[in-house]
N, C-alpha and C positions, 0 to 999 in steps of 0.2 A: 194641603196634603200634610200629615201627620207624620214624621221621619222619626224611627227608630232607628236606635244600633244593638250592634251583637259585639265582643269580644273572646274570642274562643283560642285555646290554644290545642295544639295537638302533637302527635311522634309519627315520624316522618316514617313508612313501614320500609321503603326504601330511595336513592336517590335517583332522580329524575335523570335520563341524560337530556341533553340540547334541544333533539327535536322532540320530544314527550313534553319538557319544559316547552317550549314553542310555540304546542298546539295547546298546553294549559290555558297558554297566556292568551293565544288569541279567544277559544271559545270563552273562557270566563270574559275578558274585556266585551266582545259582542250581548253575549248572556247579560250583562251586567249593566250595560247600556242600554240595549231594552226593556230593562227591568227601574232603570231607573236606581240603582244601586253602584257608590259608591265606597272606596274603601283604601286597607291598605293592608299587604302582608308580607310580614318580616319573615325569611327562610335559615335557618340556623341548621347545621349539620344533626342535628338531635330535636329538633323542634323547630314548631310555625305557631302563629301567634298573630291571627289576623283580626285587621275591624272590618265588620261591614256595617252599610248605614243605607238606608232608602227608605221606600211605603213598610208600612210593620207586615204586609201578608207577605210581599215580594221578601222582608227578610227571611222571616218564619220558614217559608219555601225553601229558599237557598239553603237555609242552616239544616233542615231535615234531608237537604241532596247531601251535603260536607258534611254530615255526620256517617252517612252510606258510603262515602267515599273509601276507595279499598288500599288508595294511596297512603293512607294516614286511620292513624288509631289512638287511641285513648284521646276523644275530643271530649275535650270539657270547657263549658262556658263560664265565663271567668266575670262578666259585666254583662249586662243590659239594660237597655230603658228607653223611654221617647225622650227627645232629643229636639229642640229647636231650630237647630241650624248644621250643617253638614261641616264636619273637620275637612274631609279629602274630596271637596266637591270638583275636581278638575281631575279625577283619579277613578278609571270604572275598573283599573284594579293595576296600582301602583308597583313599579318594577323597574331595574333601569336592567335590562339584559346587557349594556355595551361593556359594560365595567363587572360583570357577576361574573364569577366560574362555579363549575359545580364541585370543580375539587379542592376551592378554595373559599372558604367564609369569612376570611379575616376581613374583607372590605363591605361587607352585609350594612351595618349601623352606617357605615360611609355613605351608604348608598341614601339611607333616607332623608340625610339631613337634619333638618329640624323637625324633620314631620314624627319620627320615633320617640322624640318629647310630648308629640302632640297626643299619640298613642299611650303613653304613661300618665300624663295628666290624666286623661280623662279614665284609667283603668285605676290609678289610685288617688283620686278626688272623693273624696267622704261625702 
């Protein structure tokens, strides 16, 4: 299988509460696992800024839904290309709910770890 990725950021048109957040998370994680698509996305009070990575049509698909999306505007693709090996293979769409609030972003980067380096490497790799 040929795995592509996408890096797209976008403005958030406004905040999610809990359960809106909830049911994002579960339909994309299902969506996303049938599809074979893995990834990861960072939520910042003024912006998002996600990878996704799978088969190049199943990407292509998603990113022409997340462009329609009425949650978020001005999306712009930031990276793309075919890709070897998956960054977020254990991730059908990276999140730790226990530790987020929506009224609070200071602990956002906390959240990822090391994987938000993994996301910058590969967005500003020449």
């Amino acid at each position: 299988m040929s795995l592509y990725y996408l890096i797209y950021s976008s403005v958030p048109t406004r905040i999610l509460n809990d359960a809106e957040l909830g049911q994002l998370l579960a339909t994309a994680r299902a969506e996303n696992n049938n599809h074979q698509v893995t990834g990861m996305l960072v939520c910042l009070a003024d912006s998002y800024v996600q990878l996704i990575e799978g088969p190049e049509e199943a990407i292509i698909t998603l990113y022409q839904n997340i462009v329609k999306d009425t949650r978020h505007e001005q999306v712009v693709t930031l990276k793309e290309g075919k890709t070897g090996v998956r960054v977020f293979s254990d991730w059908a769409m990276g999140f730790d709910k226990d530790n987020y609030t929506l009224t609070d972003y200071s602990n956002t980067f906390h959240l990822l770890d090391d994987n938000l380096s993994k996301l910058l490497d590969i967005l500003y790799d020449n």
